[in-house]
C-alpha positions in Angstrom: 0.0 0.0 0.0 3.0 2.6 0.7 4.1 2.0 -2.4 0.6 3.4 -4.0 1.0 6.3 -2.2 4.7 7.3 -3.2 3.6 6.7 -6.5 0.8 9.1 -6.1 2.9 11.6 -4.2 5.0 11.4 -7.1 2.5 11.7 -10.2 1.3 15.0 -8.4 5.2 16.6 -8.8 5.8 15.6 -12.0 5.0 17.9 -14.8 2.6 17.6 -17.6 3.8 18.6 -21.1 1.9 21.8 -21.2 4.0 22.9 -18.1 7.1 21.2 -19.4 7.2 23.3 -22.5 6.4 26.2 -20.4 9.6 25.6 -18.4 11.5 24.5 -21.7 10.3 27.9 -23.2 11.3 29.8 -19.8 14.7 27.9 -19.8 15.4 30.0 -23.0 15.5 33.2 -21.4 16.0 33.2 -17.4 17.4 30.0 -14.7 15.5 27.8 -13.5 15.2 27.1 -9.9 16.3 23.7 -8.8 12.8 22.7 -8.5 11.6 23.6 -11.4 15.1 22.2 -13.3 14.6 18.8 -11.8 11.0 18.2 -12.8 11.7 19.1 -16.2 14.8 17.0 -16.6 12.2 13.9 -15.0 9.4 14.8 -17.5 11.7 15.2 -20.0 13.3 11.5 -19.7 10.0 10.0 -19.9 8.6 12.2 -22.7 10.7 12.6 -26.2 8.1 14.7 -27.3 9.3 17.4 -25.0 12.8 16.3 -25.6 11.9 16.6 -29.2 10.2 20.4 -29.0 13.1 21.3 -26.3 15.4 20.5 -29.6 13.4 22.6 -31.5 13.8 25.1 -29.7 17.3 25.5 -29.3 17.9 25.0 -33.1 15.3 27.2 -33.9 16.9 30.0 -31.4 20.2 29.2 -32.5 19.3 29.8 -36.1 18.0 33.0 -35.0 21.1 34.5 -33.0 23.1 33.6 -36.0 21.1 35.7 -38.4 20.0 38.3 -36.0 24.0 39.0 -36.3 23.9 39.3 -40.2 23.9 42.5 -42.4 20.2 43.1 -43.0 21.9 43.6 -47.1 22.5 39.7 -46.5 20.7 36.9 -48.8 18.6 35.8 -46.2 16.5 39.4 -45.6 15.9 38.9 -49.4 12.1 37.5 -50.4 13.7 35.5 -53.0 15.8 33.5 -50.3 12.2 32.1 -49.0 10.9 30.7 -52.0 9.6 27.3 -52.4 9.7 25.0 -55.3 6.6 23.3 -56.4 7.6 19.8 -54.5 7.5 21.2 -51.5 4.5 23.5 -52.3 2.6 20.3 -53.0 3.8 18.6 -50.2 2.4 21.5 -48.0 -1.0 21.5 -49.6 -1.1 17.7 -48.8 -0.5 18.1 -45.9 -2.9 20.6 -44.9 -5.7 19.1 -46.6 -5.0 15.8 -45.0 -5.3 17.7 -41.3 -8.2 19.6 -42.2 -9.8 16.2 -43.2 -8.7 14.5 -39.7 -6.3 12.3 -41.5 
């Protein structure tokens, strides 16, 4: 029976994913406190979907600290730099009817 208990005791501290990416998100900009570090790091070794976004994340802010230091004259400010080919135009569509459809 105590073993039921520390098991409930511990599903109450441990974060759901909403407030992991909350505290993944937070991470970005400020410390955590201890608290708050640990139950992320033990949500995030049982969820890799957190893990996954957490990766996301950092690539996505790296990506953005890199370019936020480039001359605005650089290829990337340029509209033609954003283009898509018609593969992945198509792709997109699919893809977007397919969700709307619930597929």
């Amino acid at each position: 029976m105590k073993e039921y208990k520390a098991l409930g005791i511990l599903a109450k501290m441990m974060l759901n994913c909403k407030e992991a990416t909350k505290l993944i998100s937070k991470q970005q900009d400020s410390t955590l406190s201890i608290k708050e570090w640990m139950n992320l790091k033990i949500h995030l070794m049982s969820c890799y979907l957190c893990r996954r976004y957490e990766k996301q994340l950092l690539f996505i802010s790296e990506k953005l600290m890199l370019h936020k230091s480039m001359d605005n004259d650089s290829d990337f400010f340029r509209a033609s730099y954003f283009k898509l080919n018609n593969d992945q135009k198509n792709r997109m569509k699919k893809s977007l009817l397919e969700h709307d459809r619930g597929e």
